[in-house]
VEXFITOR-398130 format. One record per residue (C-alpha): x, y, z; residue number from 0. Coordinates in steps of 0.1 Angstrom, whole numbers, plus 5000, padded with zeros to 4 digits. Each point is the difference from the previous one (the first is absolute). Layout:
VEXGU  east  north    up    n
VEXGU     X      Y     Z  NUM
...
***
This chain:
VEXGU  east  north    up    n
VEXGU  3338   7492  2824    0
VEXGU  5028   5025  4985    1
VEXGU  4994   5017  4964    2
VEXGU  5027   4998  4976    3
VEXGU  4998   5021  4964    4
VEXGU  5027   4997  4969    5
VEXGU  5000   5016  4969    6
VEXGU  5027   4996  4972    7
VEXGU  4991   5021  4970    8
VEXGU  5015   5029  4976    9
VEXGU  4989   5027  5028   10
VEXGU  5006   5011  5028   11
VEXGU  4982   4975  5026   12
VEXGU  5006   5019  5036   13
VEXGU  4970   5015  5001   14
VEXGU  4978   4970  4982   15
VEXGU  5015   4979  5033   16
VEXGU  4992   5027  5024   17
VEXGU  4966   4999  4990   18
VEXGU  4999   4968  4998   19
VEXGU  5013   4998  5042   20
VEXGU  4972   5024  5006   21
VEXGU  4972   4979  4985   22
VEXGU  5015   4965  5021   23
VEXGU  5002   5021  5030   24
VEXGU  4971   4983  5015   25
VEXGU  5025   4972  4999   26
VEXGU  5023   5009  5025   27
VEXGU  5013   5034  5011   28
VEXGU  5029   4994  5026   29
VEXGU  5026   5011  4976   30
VEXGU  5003   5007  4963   31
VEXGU  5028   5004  4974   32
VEXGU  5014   4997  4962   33
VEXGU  5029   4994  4979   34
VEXGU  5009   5008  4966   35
VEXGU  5027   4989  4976   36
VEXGU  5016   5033  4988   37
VEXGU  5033   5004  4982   38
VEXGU  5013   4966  5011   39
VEXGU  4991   5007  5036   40
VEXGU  4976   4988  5024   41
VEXGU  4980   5030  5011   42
VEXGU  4982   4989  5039   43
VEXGU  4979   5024  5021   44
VEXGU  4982   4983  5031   45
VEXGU  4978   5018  5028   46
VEXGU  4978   4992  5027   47
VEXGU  4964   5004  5000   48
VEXGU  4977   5006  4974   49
VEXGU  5011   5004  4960   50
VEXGU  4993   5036  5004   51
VEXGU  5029   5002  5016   52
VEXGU  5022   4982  4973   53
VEXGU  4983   5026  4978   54
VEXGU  5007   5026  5016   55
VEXGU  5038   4988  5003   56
VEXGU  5003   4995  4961   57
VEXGU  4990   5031  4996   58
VEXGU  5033   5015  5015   59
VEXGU  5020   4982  4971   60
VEXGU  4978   4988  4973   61
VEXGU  5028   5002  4974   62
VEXGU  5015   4970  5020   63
VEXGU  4969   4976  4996   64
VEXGU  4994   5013  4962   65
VEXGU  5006   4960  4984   66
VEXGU  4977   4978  4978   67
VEXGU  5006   4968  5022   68
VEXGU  4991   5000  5039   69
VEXGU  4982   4981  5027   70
VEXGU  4981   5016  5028   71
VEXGU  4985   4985  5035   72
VEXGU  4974   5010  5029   73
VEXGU  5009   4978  5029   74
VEXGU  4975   4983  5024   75
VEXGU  5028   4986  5026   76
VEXGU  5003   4966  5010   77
VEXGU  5033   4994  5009   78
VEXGU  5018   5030  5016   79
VEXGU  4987   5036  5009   80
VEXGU  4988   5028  4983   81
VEXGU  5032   5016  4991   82
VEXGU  5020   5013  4966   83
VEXGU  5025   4972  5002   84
VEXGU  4976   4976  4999   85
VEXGU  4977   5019  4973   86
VEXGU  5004   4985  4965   87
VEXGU  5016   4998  4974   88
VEXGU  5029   4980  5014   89
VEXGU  5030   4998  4978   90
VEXGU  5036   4979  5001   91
VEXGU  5023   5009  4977   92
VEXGU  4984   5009  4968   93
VEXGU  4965   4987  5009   94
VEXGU  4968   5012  5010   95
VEXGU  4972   4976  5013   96
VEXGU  4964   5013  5017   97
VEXGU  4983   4975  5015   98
VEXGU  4963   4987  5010   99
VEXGU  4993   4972  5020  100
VEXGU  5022   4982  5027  101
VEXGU  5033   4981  4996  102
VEXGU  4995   4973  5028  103
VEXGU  5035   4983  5001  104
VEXGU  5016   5037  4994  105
VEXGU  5018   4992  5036  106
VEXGU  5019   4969  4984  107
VEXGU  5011   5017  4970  108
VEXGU  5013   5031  5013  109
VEXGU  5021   4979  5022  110
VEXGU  5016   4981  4971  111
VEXGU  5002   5038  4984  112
VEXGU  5016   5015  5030  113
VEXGU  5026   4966  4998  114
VEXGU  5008   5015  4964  115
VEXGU  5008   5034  5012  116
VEXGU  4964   5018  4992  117
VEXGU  4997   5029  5020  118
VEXGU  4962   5005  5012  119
VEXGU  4990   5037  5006  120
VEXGU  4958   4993  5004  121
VEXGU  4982   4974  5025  122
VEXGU  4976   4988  4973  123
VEXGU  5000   4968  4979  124
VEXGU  5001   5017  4966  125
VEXGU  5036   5006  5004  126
VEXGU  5008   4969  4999  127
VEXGU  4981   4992  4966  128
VEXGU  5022   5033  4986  129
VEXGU  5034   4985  5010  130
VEXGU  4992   4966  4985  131
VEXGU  4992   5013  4968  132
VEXGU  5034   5021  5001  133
VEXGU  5019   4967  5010  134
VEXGU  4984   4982  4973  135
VEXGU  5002   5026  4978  136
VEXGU  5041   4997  5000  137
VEXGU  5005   4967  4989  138
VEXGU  4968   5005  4978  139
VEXGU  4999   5031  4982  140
VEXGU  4967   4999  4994  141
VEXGU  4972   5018  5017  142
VEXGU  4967   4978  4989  143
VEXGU  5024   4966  5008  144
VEXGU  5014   5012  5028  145
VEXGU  4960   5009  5018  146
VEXGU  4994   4966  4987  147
VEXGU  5030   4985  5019  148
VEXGU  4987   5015  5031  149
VEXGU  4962   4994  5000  150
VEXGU  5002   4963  5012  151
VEXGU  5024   5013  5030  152
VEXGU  4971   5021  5013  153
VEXGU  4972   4986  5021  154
VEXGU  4973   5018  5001  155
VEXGU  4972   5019  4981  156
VEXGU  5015   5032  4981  157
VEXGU  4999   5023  4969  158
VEXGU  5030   5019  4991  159
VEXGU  5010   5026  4978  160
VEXGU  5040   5000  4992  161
VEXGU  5022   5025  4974  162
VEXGU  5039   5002  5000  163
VEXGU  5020   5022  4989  164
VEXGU  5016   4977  4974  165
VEXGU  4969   4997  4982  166
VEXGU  4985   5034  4997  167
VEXGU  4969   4986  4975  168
VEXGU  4993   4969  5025  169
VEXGU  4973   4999  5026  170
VEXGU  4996   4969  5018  171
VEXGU  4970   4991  5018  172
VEXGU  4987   4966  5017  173
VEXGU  4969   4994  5018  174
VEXGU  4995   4969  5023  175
VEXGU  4977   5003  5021  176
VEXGU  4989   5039  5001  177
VEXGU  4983   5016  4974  178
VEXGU  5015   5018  4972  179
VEXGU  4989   5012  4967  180
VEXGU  5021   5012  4970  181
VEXGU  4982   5032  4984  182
VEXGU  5007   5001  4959  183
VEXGU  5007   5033  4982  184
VEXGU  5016   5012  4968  185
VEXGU  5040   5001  5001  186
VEXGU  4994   5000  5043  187
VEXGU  4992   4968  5017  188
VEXGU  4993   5001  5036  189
VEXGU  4991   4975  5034  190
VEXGU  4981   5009  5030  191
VEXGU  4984   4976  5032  192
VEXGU  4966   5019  4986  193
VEXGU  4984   5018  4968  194
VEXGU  4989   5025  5015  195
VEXGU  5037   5016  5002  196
VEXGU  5006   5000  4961  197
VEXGU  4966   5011  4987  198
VEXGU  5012   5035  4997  199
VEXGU  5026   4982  4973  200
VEXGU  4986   4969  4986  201
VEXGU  4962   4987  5000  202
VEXGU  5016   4964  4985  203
VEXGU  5010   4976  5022  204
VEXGU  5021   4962  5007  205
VEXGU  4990   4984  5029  206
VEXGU  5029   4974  5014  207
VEXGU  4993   4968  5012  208
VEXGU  5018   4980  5029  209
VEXGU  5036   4995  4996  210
VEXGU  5001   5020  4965  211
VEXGU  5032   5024  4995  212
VEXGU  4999   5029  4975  213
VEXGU  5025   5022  4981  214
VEXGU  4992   5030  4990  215
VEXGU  5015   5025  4976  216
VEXGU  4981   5031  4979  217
VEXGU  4992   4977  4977  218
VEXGU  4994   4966  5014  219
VEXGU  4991   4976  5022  220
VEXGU  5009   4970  5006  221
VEXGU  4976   4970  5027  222
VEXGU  5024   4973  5012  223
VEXGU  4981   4973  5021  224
VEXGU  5024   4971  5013  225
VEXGU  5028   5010  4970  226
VEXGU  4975   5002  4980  227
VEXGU  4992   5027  4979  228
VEXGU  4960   5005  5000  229
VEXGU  4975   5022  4985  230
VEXGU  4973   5020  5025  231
VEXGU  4971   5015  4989  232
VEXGU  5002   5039  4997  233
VEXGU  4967   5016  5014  234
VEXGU  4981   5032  4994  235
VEXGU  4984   5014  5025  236
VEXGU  4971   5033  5006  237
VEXGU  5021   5027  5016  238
VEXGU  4970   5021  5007  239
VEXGU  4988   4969  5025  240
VEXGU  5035   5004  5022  241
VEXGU  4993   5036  5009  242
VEXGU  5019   5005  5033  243
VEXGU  4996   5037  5004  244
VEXGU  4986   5010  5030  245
VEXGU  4976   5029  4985  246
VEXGU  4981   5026  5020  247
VEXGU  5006   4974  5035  248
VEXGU  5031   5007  5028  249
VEXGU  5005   4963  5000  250
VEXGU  5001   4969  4976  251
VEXGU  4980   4977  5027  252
VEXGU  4970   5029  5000  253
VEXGU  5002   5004  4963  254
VEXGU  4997   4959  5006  255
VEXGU  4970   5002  5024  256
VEXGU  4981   5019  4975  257
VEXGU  5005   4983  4974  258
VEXGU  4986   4965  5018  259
VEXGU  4965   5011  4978  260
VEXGU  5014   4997  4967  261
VEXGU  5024   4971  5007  262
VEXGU  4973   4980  5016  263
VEXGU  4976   5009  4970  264
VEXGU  5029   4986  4974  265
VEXGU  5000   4968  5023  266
VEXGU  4965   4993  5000  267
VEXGU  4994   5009  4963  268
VEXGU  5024   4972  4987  269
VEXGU  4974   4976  5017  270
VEXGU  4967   5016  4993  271
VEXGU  4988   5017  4971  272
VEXGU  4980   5032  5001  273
VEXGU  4974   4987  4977  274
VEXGU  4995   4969  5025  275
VEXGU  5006   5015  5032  276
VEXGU  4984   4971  5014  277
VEXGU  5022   4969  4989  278
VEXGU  5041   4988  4995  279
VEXGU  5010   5009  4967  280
VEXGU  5002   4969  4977  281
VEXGU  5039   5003  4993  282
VEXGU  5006   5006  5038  283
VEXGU  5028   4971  5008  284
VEXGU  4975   4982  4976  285
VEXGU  5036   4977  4991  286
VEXGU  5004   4994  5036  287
VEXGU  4967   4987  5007  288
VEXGU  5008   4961  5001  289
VEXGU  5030   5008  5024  290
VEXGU  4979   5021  5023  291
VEXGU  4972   4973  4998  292
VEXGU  5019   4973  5014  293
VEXGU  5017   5015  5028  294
VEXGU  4992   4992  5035  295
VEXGU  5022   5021  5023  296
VEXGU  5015   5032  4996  297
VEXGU  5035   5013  5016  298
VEXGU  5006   5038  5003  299
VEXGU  5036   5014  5001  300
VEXGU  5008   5035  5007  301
VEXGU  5021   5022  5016  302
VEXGU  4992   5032  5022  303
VEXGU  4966   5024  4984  304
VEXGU  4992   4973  4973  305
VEXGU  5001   4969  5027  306
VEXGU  4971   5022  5020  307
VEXGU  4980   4999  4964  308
VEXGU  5006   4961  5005  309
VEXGU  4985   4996  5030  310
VEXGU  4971   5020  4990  311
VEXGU  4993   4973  4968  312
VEXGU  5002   4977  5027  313
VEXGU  4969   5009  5009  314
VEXGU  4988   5004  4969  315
VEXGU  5010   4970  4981  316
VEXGU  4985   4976  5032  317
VEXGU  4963   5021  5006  318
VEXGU  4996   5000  4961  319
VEXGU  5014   4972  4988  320
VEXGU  5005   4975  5028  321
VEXGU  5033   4994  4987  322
VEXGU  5026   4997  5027  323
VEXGU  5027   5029  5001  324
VEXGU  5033   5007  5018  325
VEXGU  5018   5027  5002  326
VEXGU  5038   5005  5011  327
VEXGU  5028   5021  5000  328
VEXGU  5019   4990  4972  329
VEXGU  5035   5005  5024  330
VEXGU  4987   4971  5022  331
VEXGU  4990   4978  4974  332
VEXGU  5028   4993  4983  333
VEXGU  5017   4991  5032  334
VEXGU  4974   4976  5017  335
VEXGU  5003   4968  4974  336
VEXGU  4959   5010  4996  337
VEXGU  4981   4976  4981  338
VEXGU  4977   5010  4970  339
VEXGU  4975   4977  4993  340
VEXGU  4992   4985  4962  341
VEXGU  4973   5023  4980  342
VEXGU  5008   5032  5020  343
VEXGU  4998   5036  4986  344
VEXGU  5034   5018  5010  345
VEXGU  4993   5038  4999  346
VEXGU  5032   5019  5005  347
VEXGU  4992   5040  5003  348
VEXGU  5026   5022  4998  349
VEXGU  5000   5034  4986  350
VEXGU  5030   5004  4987  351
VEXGU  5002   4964  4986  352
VEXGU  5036   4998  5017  353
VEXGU  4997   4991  5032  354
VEXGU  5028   4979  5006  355
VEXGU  4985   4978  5030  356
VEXGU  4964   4998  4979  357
VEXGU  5024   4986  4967  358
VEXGU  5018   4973  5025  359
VEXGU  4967   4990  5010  360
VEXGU  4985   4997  4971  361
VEXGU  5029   4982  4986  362
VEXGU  5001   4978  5028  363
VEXGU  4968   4987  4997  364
VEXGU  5002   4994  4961  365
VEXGU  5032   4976  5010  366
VEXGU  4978   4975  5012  367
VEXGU  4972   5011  4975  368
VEXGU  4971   4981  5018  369
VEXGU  4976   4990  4976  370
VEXGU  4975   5023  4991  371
VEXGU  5020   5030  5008  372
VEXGU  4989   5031  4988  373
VEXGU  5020   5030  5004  374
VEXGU  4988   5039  4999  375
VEXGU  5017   5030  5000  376
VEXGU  4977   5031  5016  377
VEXGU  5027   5026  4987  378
VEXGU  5000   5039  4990  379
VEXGU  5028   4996  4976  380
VEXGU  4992   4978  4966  381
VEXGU  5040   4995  4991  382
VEXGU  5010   4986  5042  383
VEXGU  5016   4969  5004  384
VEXGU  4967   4990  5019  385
VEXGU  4978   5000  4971  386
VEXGU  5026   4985  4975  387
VEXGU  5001   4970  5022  388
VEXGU  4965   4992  5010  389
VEXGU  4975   4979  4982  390
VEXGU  4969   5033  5000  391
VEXGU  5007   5037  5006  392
VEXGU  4971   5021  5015  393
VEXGU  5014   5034  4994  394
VEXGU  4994   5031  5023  395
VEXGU  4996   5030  4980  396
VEXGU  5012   5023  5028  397
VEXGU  5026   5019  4981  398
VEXGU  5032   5009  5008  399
VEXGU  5004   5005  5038  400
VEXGU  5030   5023  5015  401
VEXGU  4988   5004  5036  402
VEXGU  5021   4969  5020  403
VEXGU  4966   5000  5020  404
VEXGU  4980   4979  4976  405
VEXGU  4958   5012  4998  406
VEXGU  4988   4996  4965  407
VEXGU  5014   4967  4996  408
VEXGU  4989   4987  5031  409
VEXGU  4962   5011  4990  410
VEXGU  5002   4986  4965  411
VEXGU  5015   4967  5014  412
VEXGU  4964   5000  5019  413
VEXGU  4984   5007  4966  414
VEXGU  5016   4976  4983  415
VEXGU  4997   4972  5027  416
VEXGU  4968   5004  5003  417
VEXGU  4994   4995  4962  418
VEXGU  5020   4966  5003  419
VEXGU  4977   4991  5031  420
VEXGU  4970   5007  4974  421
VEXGU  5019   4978  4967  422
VEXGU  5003   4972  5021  423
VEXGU  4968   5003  5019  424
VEXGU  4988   4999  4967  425
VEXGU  5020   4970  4981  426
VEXGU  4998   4975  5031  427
VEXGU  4964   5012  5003  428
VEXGU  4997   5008  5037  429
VEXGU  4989   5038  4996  430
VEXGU  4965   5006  4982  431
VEXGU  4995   5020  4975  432
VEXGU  4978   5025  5019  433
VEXGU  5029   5004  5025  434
VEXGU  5024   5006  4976  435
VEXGU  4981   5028  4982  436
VEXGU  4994   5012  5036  437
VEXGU  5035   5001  5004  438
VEXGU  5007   5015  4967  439
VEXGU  4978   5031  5003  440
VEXGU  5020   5005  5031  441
VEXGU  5030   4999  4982  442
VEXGU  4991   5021  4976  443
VEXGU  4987   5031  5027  444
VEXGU  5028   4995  5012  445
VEXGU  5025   5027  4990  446
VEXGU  4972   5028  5009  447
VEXGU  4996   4988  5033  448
VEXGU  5039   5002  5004  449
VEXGU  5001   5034  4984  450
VEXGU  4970   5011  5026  451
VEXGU  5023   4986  5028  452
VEXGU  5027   5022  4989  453
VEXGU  4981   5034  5003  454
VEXGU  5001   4991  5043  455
VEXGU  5037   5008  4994  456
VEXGU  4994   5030  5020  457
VEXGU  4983   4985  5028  458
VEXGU  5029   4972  5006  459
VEXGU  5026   5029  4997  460
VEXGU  4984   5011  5029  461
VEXGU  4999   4970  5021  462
VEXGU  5038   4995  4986  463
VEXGU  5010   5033  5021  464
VEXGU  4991   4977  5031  465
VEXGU  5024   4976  4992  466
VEXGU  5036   5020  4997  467
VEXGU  5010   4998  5035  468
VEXGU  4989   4963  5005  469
VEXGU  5024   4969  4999  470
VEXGU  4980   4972  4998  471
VEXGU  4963   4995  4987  472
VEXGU  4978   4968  4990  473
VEXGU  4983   4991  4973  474
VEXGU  4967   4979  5007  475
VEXGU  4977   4981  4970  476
VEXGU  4979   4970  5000  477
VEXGU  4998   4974  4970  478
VEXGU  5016   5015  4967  479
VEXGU  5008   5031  5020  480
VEXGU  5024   4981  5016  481
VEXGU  5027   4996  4973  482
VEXGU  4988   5040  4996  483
VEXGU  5010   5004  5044  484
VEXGU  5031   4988  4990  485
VEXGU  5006   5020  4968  486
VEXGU  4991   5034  5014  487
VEXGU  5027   4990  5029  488
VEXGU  5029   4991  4974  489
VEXGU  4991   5038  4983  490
VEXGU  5001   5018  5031  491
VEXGU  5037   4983  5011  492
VEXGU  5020   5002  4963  493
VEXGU  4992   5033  4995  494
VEXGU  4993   5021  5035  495
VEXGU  5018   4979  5022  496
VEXGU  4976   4995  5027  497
VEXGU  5000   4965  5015  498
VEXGU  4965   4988  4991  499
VEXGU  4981   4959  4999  500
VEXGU  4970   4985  4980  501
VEXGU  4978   4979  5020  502
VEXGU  4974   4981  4994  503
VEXGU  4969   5018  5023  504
VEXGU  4989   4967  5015  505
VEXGU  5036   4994  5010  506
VEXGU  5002   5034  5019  507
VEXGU  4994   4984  5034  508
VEXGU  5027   4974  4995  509
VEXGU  5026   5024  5011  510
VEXGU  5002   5030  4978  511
VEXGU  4975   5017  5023  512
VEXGU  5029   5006  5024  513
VEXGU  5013   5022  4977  514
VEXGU  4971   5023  5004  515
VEXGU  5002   5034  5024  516
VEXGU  4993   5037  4993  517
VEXGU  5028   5003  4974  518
VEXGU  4992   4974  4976  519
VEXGU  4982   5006  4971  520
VEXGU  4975   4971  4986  521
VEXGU  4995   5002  4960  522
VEXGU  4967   4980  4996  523
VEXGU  4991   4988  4964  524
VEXGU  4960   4996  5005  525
VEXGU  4980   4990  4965  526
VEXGU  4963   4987  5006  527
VEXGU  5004   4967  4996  528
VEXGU  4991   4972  5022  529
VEXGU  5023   5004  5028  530
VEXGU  4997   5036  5010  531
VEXGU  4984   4995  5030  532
VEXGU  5024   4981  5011  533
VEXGU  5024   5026  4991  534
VEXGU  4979   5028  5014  535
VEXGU  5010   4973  5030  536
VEXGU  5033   5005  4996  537
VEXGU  4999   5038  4999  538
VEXGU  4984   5003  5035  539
VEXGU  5025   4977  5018  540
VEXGU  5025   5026  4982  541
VEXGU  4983   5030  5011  542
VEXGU  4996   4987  5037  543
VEXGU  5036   4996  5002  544
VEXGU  5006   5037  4991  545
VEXGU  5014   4990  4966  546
VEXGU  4988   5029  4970  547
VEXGU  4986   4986  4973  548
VEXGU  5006   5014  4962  549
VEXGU  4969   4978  4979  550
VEXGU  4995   4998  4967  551
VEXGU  4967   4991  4998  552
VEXGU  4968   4991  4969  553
VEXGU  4980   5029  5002  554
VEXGU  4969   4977  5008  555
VEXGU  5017   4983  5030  556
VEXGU  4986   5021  5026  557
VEXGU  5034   5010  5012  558
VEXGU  5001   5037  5014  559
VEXGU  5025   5026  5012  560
VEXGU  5004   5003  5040  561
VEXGU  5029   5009  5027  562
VEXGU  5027   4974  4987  563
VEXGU  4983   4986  4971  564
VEXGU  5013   5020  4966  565
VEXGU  4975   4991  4972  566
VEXGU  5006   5001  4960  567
VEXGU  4972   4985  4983  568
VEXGU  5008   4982  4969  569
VEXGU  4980   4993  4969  570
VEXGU  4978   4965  5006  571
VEXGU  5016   4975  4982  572
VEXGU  4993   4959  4996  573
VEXGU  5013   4986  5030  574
VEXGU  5019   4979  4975  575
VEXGU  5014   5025  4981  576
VEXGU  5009   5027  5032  577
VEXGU  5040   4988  5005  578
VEXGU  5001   5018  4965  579
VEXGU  4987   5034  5015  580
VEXGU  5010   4993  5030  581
VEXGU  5037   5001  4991  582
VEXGU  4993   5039  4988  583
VEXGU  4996   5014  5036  584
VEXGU  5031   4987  5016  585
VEXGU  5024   5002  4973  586
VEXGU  4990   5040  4999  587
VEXGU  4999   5000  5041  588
VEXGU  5041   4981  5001  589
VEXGU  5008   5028  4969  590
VEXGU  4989   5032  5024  591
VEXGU  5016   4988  5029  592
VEXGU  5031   4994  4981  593
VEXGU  5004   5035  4983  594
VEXGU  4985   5017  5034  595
VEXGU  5030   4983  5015  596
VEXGU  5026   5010  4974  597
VEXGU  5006   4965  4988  598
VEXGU  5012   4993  4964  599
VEXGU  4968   4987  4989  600
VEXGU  5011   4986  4968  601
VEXGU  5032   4985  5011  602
VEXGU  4995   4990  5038  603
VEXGU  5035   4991  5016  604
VEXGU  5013   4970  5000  605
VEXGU  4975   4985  4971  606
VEXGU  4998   4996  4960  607
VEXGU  4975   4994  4978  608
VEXGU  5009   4967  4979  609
VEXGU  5016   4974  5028  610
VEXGU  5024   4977  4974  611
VEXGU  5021   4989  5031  612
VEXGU  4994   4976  5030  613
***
């Protein structure tokens, strides 16, 4: 969850891993801090909050952090608070170690440190992995040997950038566990838990696989994976297509909303070509086909936003292809011994491709590798761990996305689920061809319908202005609007901090109608699709309660304005293909509540954007 940056090269790196914390802050922004190897001496500053603040504390001394070999760290806290002493880097003695991931038997080991006289001055676990090294280190003077040493000691999953000051041309890095990437210059070598932090300096990158440890100097690089020494691939990558500025828009998740058009558009297009806007490309997963024929059951694993996309490819995958489909959060699976039956599609979604409880799932299952298994990564991010250990990758071509809320790659999961639904409709042959082109020419309106549901921005900003003194609202759909209920809820709570629920409309008088008086606001996602009258049902036994009601409604549903009953009419859609537009309305209703309140849209309290830990 925590970003770490390093940098050894012939210039001055302070600033290269201060931009570097700014671009991982969507990481973690408890605390943030670097060190730099200058003169022989370890230089440290640490502060609380965001990396702005370590910024602006550089600035008062820059001459001090003025070295060409440094590490750097913004800090999502899991064990002990928010506060400098427990900001990173942590050093002992004459080494520095920053930290992502979670140390689980830390509690052990600083015991047996303690026993040896180690002084502790944080409450985290990465202390302990910095005194070990320095303990080590003594009888073994030497740094890459000495990490080594200490890897096996450590339970847990981790990556881990170390320098010391006796080798002031070394940077050690390991990654077990969370991601890591080592970015390739000229003379300057660098690591970072994401790309997106070096591609002001380097546009050529090493990804690391599990268990690999690196050296680094200006001029090399050396893989070592279990002692030995190992050759990875070095990858060059479009710049221009990681463009994380936020332009003309106040925050990264608006910027993000508005470009759902696009990103969707890049989605579909990989699928469907614009001479044949009526058919699956030829080459689409064309070398999975025999895979995707003979499966019989699909499993879903997801966390949080891309789990709700799940559970709306439920739906999908069992009305179109009549192939049976589970969905489950991917923290509970791993625990409950499930059982995964032979020829079964595994589709983990994840948009980061580094979910740590999705990877243990997914790794779990492949253990006992029932046969038939086919795995799937649904991923934003071609280079994750996710996608380098599944069988197919289905890419979303979202681009890069700052805002911890996630919108653009929850919509082109949809896109991209939907075209799976449609390949293996189409190689098990339980979709016709006249429903699939149906389908496809639905698909391919598709980003204009989104692009006409963002111009009722104005309208929902006004219905948003009703919400900023309320602490609690609902969130009502029926059929795939459900997973969308229960998305529009999760939006409104991480980034305004109103209590808020998804329900299920038909479910509404099984208790959550209790809920309803004079102060509650009722969010009501109403396409025209088979079951609106029953929602229009739903809406009355609302109303009669004195609940207010805040519908998003198809403009052909019949659905008016009155006292109580806030309308925005959206574009008509296919009722199979409204979650997609659907998702537009709420995510820019839970982003106007949030800055009306004052929240830190971007970086809501208490959250980051890429969870690598339990």
């Amino acid at each position: 969850m925590c970003g770490i940056v390093g940098a050894v090269a012939e210039r001055n790196i302070a600033n290269i891993l201060l931009e570097g914390l700014k671009r991982l802050e969507y990481r973690g922004y408890d605390s943030a801090g670097l060190t730099v190897i200058r003169n022989g001496e370890l230089h440290r500053e640490r502060q609380v909050g965001k990396v702005q603040a370590l910024v602006d504390a550089v600035a008062v001394n820059p001459e001090f952090f003025d070295g060409h070999i440094g590490i750097a760290h913004t800090r999502w806290a899991t064990h002990g608070e928010p506060a400098q002493r427990n900001a990173h880097p942590h050093v002992s003695g004459k080494i520095a170690v920053v930290h992502n991931g979670i140390v689980e038997n830390y509690a052990e080991l600083k015991e047996e440190l303690i026993a040896k006289g180690y002084e502790f001055t944080s409450q985290t676990d990465t202390e302990v992995v910095a005194h070990l090294i320095n303990d080590i280190y003594k009888n073994k003077p030497d740094l890459l040997e000495a990490v080594r040493a200490v890897i096996p000691l450590l339970h847990g999953a981790f990556a881990l950038g170390i320098v010391h000051i006796d080798c002031p041309d070394e940077l050690i890095t390991v990654r077990l566990g969370s991601p890591l990437v080592i970015g390739v210059g000229i003379g300057e070598n660098f690591i970072a838990s994401d790309q997106l932090a070096l591609l002001p300096v380097t546009n050529r990158f090493m990804y690391l696989e599990e268990g690999d440890i690196a050296k680094l100097t200006r001029n090399s690089i050396e893989v070592y994976a279990d002692g030995v020494k190992v050759k990875r691939q070095i990858h060059e990558i479009d710049a221009a297509q990681h463009n994380a500025d936020k332009g003309e828009f106040k925050h990264y998740m608006l910027k993000e909303i508005y470009e759902q058009p696009d990103a969707v558009a890049r989605t579909i297009e990989m699928a469907i070509d614009s001479d044949a806007p009526s058919k699956l490309r030829d080459d689409f997963l064309q070398r999975h086909e025999a895979q995707l024929k003979g499966i019989k059951n699909v499993q879903v694993i997801a966390c949080g936003t891309s789990y709700h996309s799940g559970l709306v490819a439920k739906y999908w995958f069992e009305s179109l292809t009549r192939v049976p489909c589970s969905v489950e959060v991917a923290s509970e699976f791993r625990y409950r011994n499930p059982v995964v039956v032979d020829d079964t599609l595994v589709i983990c979604i994840s948009q980061s491709g580094e979910t740590a409880d999705t990877l243990s799932a997914l790794r779990d299952i492949q253990k006992h590798t029932p046969a038939g298994l086919v795995s799937l990564a649904l991923c934003n991010v071609p280079t994750s761990s996710l996608v380098r250990e599944t069988d197919i990758f289905l890419p979303t071509l979202a681009g890069p996305e700052i805002g911890v809320a996630s919108t653009k790659a929850f919509t082109t999961q949809l896109a991209a689920l939907m075209l799976l639904v449609l390949k293996v409709g189409q190689v098990k042959q339980t979709i016709i061809a006249d429903q699939i082109s149906e389908i496809i020419a639905g698909l391919w309106h598709l980003p204009k319908v989104i692009l006409d549901t963002l111009q009722k921005d104005k309208e929902i900003l006004r219905l948003s202005e009703l919400f900023v003194e309320k602490n609690h609202c609902l969130f009502l759909g029926r059929g795939t609007e459900f997973p969308i209920a229960l998305e529009g809820a999760l939006k409104l709570k991480e980034i305004s901090y109103i209590h808020a629920e998804g329900y299920a409309a038909g479910e509404l008088k099984h208790g959550p109608l209790a809920l309803v008086d004079n102060d509650m606001p009722v969010v009501i996602l109403a396409p025209k699709d088979d079951m609106l009258d029953k929602l229009k049902s739903n809406m009355e036994e609302v109303q009669a309660r004195g609940g207010e009601l805040f519908v998003f409604a198809d403009e052909n549903s019949g659905i008016k304005e009155k006292d109580r009953q806030h309308v925005v009419l959206i574009p008509s859609i296919s009722p199979l293909l409204s979650p997609i537009v659907y998702s537009i309305p709420v995510q820019l209703l839970s982003y106007h509540v949030a800055v009306l309140r004052g929240t830190d849209v971007d970086q809501p309290r208490n959250l980051a954007k890429s969870v690598t830990v339990e």
